[in-house]
C-alpha positions as CSV (number, residue, x, y, z in Angstrom):
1,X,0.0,0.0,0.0
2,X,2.1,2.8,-0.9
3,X,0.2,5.8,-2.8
4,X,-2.7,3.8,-3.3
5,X,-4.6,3.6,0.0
6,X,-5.7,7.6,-0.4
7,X,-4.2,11.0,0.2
8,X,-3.7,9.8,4.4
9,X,-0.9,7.0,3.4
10,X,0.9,9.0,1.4
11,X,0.8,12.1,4.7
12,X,2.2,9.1,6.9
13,X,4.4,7.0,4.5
14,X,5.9,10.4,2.9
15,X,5.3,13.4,5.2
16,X,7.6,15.5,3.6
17,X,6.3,15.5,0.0
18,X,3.1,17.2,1.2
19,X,5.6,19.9,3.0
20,X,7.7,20.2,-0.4
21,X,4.6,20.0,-2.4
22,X,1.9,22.4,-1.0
23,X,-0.6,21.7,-4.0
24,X,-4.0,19.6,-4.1
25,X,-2.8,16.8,-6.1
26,X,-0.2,14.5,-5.3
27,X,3.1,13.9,-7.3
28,X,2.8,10.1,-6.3
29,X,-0.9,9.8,-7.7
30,X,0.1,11.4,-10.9
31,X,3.4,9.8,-11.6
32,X,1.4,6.2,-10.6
33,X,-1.0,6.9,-13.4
């Protein structure tokens, strides 16, 4: 489970993406699809 849980994994797996990247969507998500 690692970007595809939800938006709450990623927070606890990778807190510091969310600090780096500030916007709505996540680079994870995006670079999955």
């Amino acid at each position: 489970m690692t970007g595809h849980a939800g938006p709450e994994a990623i927070i606890e797996e990778r807190p510091q993406v969310r600090a780096l990247e500030p916007a709505p969507h996540f680079p994870d998500n995006a670079g999955a699809l």
